[in-house]
C-alpha positions as a Markdown table, in Angstrom:
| # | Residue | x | y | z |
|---|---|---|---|---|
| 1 | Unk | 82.3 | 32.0 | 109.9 |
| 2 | Unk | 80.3 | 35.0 | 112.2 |
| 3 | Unk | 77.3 | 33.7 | 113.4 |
| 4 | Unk | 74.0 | 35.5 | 111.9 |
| 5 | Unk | 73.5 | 38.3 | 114.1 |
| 6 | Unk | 69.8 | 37.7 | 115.4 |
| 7 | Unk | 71.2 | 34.1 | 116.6 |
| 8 | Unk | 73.7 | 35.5 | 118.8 |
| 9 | Unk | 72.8 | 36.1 | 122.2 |
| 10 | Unk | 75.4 | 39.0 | 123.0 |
| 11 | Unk | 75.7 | 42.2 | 121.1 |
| 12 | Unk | 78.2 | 44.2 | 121.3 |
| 13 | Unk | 78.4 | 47.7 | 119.7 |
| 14 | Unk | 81.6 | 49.6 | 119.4 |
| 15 | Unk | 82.5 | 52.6 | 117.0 |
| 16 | Unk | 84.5 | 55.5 | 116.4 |
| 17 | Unk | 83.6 | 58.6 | 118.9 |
| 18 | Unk | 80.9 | 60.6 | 117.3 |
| 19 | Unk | 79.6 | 57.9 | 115.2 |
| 20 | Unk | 76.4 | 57.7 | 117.5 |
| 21 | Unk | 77.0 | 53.7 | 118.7 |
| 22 | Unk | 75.3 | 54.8 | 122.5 |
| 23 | Unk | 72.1 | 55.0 | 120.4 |
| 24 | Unk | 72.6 | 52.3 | 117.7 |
| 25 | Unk | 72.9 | 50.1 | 121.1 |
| 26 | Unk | 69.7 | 51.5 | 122.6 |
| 27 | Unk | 68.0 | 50.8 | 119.2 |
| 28 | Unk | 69.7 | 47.6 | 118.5 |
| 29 | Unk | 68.4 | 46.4 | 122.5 |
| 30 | Unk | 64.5 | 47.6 | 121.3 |
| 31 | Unk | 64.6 | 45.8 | 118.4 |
| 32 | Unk | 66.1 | 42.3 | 119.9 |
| 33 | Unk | 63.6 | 42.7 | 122.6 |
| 34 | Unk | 60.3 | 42.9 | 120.1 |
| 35 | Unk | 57.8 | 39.6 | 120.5 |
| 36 | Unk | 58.2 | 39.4 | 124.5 |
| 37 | Unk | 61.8 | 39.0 | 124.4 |
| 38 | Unk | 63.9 | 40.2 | 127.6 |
| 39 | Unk | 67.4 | 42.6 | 126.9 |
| 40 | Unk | 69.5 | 43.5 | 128.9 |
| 41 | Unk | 71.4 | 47.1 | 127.5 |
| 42 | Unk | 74.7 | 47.3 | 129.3 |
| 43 | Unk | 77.0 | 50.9 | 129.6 |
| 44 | Unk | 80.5 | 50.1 | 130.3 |
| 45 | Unk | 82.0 | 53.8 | 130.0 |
| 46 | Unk | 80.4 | 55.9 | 132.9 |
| 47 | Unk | 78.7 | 58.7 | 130.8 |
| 48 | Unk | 75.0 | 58.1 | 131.2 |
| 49 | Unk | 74.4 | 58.1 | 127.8 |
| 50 | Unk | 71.5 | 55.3 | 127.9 |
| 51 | Unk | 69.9 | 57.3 | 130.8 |
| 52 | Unk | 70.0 | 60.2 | 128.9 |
| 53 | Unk | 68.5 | 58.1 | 125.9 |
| 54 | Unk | 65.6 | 57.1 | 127.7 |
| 55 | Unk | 65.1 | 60.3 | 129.6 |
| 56 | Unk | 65.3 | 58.5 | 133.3 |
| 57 | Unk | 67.5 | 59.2 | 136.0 |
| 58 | Unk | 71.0 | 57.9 | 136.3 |
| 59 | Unk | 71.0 | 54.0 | 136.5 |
| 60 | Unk | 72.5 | 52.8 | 139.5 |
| 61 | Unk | 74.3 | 49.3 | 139.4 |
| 62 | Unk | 71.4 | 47.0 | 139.2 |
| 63 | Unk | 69.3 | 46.3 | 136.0 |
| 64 | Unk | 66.2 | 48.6 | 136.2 |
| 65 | Unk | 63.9 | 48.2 | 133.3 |
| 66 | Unk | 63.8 | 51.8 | 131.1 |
| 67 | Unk | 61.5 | 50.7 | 128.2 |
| 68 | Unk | 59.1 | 48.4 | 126.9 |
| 69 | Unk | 59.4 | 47.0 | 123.5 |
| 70 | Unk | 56.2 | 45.8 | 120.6 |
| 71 | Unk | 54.8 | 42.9 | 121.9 |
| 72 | Unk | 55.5 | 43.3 | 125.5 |
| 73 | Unk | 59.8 | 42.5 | 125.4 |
| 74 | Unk | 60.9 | 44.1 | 127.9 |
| 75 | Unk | 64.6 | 46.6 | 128.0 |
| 76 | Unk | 66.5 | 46.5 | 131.1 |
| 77 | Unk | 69.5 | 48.7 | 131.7 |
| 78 | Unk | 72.8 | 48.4 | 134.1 |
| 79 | Unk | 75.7 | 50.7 | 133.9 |
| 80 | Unk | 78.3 | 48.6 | 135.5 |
| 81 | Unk | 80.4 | 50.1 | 138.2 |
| 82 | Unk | 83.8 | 49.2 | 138.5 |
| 83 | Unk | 83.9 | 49.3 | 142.3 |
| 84 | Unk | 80.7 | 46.9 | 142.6 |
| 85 | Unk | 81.9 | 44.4 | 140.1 |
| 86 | Unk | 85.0 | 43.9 | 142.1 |
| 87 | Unk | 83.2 | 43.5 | 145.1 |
| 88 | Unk | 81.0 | 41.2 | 142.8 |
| 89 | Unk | 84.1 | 39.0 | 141.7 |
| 90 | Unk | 85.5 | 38.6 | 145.5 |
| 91 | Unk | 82.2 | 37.8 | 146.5 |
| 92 | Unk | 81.5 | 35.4 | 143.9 |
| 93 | Unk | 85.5 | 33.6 | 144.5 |
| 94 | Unk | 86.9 | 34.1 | 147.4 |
| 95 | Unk | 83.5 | 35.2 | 149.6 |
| 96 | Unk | 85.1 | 38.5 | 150.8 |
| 97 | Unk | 82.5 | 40.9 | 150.0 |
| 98 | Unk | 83.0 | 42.8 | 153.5 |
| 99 | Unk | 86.7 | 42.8 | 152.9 |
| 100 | Unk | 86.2 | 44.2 | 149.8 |
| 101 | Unk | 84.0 | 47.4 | 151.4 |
| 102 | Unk | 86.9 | 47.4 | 153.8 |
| 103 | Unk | 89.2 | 47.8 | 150.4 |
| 104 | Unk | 86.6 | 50.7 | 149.2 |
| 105 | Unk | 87.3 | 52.9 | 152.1 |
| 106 | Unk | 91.1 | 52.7 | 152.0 |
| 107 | Unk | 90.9 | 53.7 | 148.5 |
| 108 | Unk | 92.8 | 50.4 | 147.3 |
| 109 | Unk | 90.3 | 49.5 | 144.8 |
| 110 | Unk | 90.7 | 52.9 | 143.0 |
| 111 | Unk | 94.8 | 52.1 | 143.7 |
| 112 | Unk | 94.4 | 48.7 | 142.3 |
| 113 | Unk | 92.6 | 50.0 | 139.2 |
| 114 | Unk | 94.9 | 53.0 | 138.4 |
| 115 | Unk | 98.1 | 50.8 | 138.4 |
| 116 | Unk | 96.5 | 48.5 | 136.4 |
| 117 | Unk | 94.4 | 49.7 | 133.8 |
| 118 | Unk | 93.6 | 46.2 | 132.2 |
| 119 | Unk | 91.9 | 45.4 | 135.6 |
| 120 | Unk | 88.5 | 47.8 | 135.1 |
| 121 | Unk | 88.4 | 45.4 | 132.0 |
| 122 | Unk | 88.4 | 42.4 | 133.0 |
| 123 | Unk | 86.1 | 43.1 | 135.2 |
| 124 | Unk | 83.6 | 44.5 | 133.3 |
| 125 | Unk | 83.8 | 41.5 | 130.8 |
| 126 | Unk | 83.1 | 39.1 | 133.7 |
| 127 | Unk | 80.2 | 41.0 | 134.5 |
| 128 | Unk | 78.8 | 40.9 | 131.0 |
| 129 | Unk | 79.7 | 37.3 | 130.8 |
| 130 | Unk | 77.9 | 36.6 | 133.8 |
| 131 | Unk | 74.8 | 38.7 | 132.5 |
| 132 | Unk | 74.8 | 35.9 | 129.4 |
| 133 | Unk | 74.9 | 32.9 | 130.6 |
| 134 | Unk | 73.1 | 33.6 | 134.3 |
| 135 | Unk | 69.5 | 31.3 | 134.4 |
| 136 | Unk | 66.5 | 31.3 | 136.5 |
| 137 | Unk | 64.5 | 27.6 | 136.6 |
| 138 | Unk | 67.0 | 26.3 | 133.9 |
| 139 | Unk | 66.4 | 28.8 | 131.3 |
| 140 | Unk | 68.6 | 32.2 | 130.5 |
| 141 | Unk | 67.1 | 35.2 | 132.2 |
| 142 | Unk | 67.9 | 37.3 | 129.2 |
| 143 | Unk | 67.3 | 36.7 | 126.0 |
| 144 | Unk | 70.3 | 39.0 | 124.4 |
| 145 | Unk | 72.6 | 41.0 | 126.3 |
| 146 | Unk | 73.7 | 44.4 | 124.1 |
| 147 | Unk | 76.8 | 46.0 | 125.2 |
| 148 | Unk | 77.5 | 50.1 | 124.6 |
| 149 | Unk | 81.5 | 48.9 | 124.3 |
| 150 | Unk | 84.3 | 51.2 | 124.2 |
| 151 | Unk | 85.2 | 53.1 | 120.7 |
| 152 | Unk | 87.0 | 50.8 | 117.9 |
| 153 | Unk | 90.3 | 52.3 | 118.9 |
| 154 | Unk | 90.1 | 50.0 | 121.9 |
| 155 | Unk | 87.6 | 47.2 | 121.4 |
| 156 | Unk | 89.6 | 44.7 | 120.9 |
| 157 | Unk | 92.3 | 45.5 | 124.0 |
| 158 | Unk | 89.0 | 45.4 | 125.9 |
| 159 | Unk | 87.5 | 42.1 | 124.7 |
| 160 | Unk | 90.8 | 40.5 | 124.5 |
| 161 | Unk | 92.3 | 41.4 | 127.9 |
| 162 | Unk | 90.9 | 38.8 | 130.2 |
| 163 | Unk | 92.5 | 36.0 | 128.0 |
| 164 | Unk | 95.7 | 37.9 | 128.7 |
| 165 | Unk | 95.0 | 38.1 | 132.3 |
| 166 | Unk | 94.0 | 34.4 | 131.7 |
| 167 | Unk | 97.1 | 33.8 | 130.3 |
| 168 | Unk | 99.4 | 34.6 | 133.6 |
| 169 | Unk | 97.4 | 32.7 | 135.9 |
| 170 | Unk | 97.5 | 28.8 | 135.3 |
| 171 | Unk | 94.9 | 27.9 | 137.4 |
| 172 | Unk | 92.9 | 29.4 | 140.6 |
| 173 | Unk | 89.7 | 31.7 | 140.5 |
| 174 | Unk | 91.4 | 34.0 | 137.6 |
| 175 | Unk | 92.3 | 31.5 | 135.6 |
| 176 | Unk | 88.6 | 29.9 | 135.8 |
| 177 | Unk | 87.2 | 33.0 | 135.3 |
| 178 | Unk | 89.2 | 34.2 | 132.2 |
| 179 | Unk | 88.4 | 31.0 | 130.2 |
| 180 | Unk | 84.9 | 31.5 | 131.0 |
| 181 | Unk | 84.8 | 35.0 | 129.4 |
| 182 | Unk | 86.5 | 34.1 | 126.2 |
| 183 | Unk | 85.0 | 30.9 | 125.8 |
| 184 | Unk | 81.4 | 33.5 | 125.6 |
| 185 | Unk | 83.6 | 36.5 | 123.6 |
| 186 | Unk | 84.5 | 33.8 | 120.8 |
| 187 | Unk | 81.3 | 31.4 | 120.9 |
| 188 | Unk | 79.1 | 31.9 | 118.3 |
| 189 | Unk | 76.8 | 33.2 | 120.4 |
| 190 | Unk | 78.8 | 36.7 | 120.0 |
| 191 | Unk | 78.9 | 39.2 | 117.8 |
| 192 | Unk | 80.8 | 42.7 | 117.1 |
| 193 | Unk | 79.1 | 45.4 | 115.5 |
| 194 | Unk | 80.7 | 48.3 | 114.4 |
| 195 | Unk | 78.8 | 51.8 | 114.3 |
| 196 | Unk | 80.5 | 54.2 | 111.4 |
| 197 | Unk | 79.1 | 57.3 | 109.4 |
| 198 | Unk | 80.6 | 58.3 | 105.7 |
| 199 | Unk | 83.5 | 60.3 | 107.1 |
| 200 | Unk | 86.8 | 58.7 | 105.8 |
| 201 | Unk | 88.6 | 58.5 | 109.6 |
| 202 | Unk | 85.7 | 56.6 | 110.9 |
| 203 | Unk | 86.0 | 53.9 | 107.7 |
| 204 | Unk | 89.1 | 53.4 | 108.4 |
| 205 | Unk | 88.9 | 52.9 | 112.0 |
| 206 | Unk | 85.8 | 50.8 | 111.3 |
| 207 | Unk | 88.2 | 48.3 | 108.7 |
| 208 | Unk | 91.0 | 48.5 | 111.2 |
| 209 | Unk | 89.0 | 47.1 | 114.0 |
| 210 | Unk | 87.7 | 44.8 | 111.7 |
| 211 | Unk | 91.1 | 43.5 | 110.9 |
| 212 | Unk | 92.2 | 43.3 | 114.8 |
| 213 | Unk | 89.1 | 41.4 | 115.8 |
| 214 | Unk | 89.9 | 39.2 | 113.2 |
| 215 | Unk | 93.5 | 38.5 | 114.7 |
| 216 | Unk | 92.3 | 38.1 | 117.6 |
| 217 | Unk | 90.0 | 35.4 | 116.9 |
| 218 | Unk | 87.0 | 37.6 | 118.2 |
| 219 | Unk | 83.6 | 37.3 | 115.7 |
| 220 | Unk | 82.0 | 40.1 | 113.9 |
| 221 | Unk | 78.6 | 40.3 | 113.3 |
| 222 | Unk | 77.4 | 43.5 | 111.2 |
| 223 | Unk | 78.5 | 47.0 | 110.1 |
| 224 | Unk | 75.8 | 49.9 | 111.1 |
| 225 | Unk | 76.1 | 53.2 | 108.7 |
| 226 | Unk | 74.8 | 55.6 | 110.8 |
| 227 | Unk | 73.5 | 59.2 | 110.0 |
| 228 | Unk | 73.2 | 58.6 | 106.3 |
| 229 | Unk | 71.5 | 61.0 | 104.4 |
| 230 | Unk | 69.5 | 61.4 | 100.5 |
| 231 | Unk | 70.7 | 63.6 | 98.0 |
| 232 | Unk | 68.6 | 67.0 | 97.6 |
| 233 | Unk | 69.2 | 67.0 | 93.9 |
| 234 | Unk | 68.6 | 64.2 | 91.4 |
| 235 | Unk | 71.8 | 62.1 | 89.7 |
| 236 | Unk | 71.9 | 64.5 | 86.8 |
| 237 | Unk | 71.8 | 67.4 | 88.9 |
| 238 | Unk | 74.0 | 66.3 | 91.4 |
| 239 | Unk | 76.8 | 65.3 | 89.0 |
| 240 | Unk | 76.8 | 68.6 | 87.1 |
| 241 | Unk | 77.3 | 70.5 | 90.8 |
| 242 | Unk | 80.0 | 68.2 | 91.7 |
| 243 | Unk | 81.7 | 68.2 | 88.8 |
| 244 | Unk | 81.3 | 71.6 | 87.0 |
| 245 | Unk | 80.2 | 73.5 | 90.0 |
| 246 | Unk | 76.9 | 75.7 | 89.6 |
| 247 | Unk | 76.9 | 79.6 | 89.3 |
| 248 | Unk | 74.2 | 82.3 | 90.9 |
| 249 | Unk | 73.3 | 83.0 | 86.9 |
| 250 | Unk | 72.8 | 79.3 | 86.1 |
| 251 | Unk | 70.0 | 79.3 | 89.2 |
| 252 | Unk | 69.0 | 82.8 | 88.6 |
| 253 | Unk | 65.8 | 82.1 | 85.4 |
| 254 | Unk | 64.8 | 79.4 | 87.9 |
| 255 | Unk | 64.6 | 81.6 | 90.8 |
| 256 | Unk | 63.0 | 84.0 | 88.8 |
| 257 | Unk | 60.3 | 81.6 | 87.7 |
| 258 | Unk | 59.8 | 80.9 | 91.2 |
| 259 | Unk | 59.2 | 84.5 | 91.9 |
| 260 | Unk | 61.8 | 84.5 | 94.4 |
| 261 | Unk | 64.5 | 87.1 | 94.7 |
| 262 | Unk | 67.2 | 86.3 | 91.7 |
| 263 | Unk | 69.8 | 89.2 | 92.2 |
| 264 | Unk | 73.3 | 88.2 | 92.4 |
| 265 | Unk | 74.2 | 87.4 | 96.2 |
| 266 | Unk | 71.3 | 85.6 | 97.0 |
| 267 | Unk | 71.7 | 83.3 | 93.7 |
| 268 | Unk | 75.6 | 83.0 | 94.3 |
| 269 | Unk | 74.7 | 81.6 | 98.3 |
| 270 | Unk | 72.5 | 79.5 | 96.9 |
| 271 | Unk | 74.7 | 77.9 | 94.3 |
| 272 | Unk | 77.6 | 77.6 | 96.6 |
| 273 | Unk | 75.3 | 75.7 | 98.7 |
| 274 | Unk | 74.3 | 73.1 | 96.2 |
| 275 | Unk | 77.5 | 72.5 | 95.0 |
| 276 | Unk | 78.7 | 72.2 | 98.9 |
| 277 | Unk | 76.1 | 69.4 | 99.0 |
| 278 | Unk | 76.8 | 67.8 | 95.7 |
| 279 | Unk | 80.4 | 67.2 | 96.5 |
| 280 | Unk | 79.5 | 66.0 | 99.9 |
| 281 | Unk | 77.2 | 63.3 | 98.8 |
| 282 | Unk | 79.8 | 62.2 | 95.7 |
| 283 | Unk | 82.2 | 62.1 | 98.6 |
| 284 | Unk | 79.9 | 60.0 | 100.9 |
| 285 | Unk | 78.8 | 57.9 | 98.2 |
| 286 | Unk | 82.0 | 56.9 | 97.2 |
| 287 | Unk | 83.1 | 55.8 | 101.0 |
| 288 | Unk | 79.7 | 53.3 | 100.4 |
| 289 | Unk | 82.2 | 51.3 | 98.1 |
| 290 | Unk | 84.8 | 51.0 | 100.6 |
| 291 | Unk | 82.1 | 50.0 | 103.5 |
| 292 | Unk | 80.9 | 47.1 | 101.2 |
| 293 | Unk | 84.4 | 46.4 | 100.6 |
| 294 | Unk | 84.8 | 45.2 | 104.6 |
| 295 | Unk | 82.4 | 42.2 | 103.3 |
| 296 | Unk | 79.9 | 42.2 | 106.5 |
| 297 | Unk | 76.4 | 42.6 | 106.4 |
| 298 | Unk | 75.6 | 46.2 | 106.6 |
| 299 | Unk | 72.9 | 48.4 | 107.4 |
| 300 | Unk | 72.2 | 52.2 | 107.0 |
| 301 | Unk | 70.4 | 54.2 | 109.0 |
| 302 | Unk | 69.0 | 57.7 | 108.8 |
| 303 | Unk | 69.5 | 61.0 | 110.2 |
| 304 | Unk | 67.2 | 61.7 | 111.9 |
| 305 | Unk | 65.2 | 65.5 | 112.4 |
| 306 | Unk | 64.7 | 66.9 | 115.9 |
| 307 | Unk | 66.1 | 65.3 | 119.2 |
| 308 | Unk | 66.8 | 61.5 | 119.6 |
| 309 | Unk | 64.5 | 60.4 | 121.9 |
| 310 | Unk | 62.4 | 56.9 | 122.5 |
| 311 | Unk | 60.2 | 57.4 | 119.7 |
| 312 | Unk | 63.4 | 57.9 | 117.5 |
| 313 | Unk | 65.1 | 54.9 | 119.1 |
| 314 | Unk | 62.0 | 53.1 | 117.9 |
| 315 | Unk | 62.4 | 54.2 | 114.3 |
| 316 | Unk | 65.8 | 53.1 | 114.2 |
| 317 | Unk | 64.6 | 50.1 | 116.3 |
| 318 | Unk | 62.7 | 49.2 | 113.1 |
| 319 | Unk | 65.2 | 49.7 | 110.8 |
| 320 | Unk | 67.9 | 47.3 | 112.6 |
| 321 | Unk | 64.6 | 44.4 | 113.2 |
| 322 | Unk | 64.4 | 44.4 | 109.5 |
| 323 | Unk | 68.3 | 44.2 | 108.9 |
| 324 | Unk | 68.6 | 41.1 | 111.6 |
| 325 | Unk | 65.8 | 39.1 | 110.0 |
| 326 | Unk | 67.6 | 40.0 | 106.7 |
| 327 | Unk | 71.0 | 38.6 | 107.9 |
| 328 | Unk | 69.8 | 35.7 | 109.6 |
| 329 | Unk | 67.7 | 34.3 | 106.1 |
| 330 | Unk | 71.2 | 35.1 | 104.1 |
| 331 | Unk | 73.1 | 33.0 | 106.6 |
């Protein structure tokens, strides 16, 4: 069984490109950090986005604070480079920071990274695991760690690589440092959420990933519906458009009755408009049955008017506090 999601002390936050996850993360970190809690958001892709989010400059690779939560919690932010956390890991196993600066110059650790791909992976996990389970004074120094992970096409390669590093080595620094990853990635102090909208490719995706982190033995905590919308129109309304479609005559005494102009093009755009909509929502609503059909705990949250910003992140921040304090009575 997944652990309830507001127990778990790592987040991580994957979905399909497009389905906004860079900003579920950023909302899911405000809301785990409300009532003096500490966060720690984590970027593992390279684009800025949290930066952006937060309107602050690029984040170097250290953990700068980028916003304050209700009740004084606290955010912190990292975007992990790949070049530092090697020079992290050889520092941390074999005590060869300098050599590894030496490594930087020559251009090896780019080399290294380009032949193997998996590498950049494994590294970054370590970092995150590190992030978890680091104290200060015998206590953790975060309270939750929430991870901007890559999209669903790839989550589980990326959680799931550094037990097949592991795997190769049977003992040694990479050996130790692979079962320390996985045994955070599949504690139950782990979760995978998966960000989605009501588009039928991102569904899908969303229940294939699903299915892979369940192969891989990796838990999953919640599904996030993201940029859901309300009908315009009520039910009786809405099923007459997207069923028998709506004519510029059938809106026409209405607009009339509105004094607004009722002549043929404008009532025709109009009605080709509502019945646009109407068959969008039916559409939407019907992909609801297949999200509850994954059986995780799932939240929706709105679109939102005007720019994402921090106030926005809040609202949303709200939404997912609720949702967590829901999941964690059910469980």
């Amino acid at each position: 069984m997944s652990p309830a999601p507001s127990s778990a002390r790592l987040h991580v936050v994957t979905g399909k490109g497009g389905t906004g996850k860079t900003t579920v993360a950023a909302a899911l970190a405000l809301a785990l950090a409300a009532d003096g809690r500490s966060v720690l958001l984590v970027e593992t892709e390279g684009r800025q986005g949290i930066a952006q989010l937060f309107d602050t400059a690029p984040l170097p690779y250290e953990e700068r604070r980028v916003a304050v939560a209700r009740g004084g919690g606290e955010v912190k932010a990292l975007a992990i480079d790949v070049e530092e956390a090697l020079l992290d890991y050889l520092d941390m196993f074999y005590n060869l920071r300098r050599a590894g600066r030496a490594l930087r110059k020559m251009g090896a650790i780019d080399f290294a990274t380009a032949i193997a791909p998996g590498l950049r992976d494994v590294l970054i996990t370590g970092k995150i695991k590190e992030a978890v389970t680091r104290r200060h004074d015998g206590t953790h120094v975060y309270d939750a760690v929430v991870v901007d992970a890559p999209p669903t096409g790839r989550i589980t390669r990326f959680l799931n690589v550094t037990n097949e590093m592991g795997q190769l080595a049977r003992s040694g620094p990479i050996k130790t440092q692979s079962d320390g990853v996985m045994a955070v990635l599949r504690s139950p102090q782990t979760v995978v959420h998966l960000v989605t909208i009501l588009e039928d490719m991102p569904v899908q995706e969303t229940a294939d990933a699903i299915a892979e982190l369940q192969e891989a033995g990796l838990p999953i905590g919640s599904v996030i519906v993201n940029l859901a919308t309300d009908p315009v129109l009520a039910p009786d309304g809405l099923a007459r458009a997207a069923s028998a479609g709506l004519t510029g005559a059938d809106l026409a005494p209405a607009l009339a009755a509105a004094h607004l102009p009722a002549n043929g093009d404008v009532a025709d755009a109009l009605a080709a408009q509502t019945v646009e909509h109407a068959r969008r929502w039916t559409a939407q609503d019907a992909l609801r049955d297949d999200v509850e059909a994954l059986g995780r705990p799932t939240v929706e949250l709105p679109m939102l008017t005007g720019p994402v910003d921090v106030g926005a992140l809040f609202e949303l921040a709200g939404r997912l506090d609720d949702h967590l304090r829901d999941a964690e009575v059910a469980a």
